[in-house]
C-alpha positions, 0 to 999 in steps of 0.5 A: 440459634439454629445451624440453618439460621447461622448459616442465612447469618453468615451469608448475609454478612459477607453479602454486606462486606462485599457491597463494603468493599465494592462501594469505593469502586462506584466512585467517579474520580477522574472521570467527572473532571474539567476537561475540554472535547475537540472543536468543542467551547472553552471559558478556560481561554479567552477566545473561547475555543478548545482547540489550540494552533500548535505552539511554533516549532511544533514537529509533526507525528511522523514523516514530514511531507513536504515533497507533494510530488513524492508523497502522492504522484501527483504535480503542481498541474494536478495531474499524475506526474511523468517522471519519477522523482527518485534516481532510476537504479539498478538498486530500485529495480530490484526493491521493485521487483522484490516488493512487486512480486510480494504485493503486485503478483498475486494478482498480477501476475509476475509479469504483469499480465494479469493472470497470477495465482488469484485468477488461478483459483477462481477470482477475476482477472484484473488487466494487464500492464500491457495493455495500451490504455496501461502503457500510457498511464504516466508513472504517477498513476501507478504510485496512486493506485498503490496508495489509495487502490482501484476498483477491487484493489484496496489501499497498500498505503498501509503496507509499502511505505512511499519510497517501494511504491516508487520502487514498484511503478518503475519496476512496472514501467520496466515490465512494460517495456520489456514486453514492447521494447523493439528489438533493435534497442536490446544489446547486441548480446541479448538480442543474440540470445533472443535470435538463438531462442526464437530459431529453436522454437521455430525450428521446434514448430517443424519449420525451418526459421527464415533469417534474422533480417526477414523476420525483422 
């Protein structure tokens, strides 16, 4: 026998060994095995369907929601809910400023008017918390938003669990009504503060400021 015979001879051998050992790897196991499709009709049970009601005492996989007001902003009327269904805080503020500002600014600014680094780069500007058709959305509705978006917003179900989205329309609620609060309603302190800036930026301007009580 030649070497070039030899040679077909041997390639041919290990041909068959590995279709050999590779044969056993084309076999079914349990893929072909009585098994049952959701929805789909079973002879294994005597009411012919697959699918099965939970045994009782059955937990569901995560968060059980049975508090609908908290779980979706949304009240027994069916209608985005007026008050928050959490205690108002000190502590809550700052998770909503902390979450807003991680989330919510980008896009809406650190104050809510609309003009954060987004717009700075060229997209569009969404609107600003401010505006009227805004300020008198009730709180739900900012819950709403965050978990299921609006226009070009998507959903922030995914990153911020209920509880900041509370967080964060409250502290929208805030954002709005520090840029529309009377003065008459800031703390003595504040307001004296607020009086003693706004005399150097009229004074700035090259006038002289007219009174407190003038202005008001």
């Amino acid at each position: 026998m030649s070497n070039t015979e030899a040679s077909r001879a041997r390639a041919r051998a290990a041909a068959v060994m590995v279709l050999l050992l590779a044969a056993p790897a084309c076999r079914q196991d349990m893929f072909n095995q009585p098994k049952v499709k959701p929805l789909a009709r079973s002879d294994f049970f005597d009411d012919e369907m697959a699918a099965r009601p939970p045994v009782e005492g059955t937990v569901a996989r995560g968060e059980l929601r049975a508090d609908r007001i908290f779980f979706t902003g949304i009240g027994p009327d069916g209608k985005f809910v007026a008050a928050l269904p959490v205690s108002l805080t000190r502590a809550l503020l700052l998770r909503g400023r902390e979450r807003f500002d991680i989330f919510c600014s980008p896009c809406h600014g650190r104050v809510g008017d609309g003009r954060g680094m987004i717009v700075e780069r060229g997209f569009k500007e969404p609107p600003s918390f401010h505006i009227d058709r805004l300020r008198t959305q009730p709180i739900g509705y900012f819950f709403d938003v965050v978990t299921s978006g609006f226009g070009q917003m998507s959903s922030y179900a995914a990153q911020v669990p209920p509880a900041d989205r509370w967080a964060i329309a409250a502290y929208i609620r805030a954002l709005q009504m520090s840029q529309h609060a009377p003065l008459q309603e800031v703390p003595a302190r504040d307001r004296e503060a607020i009086e003693k800036v706004r005399s150097q930026a009229d004074g700035a301007e090259g006038g002289s400021a007219p009174p407190a009580e003038a202005r008001r």
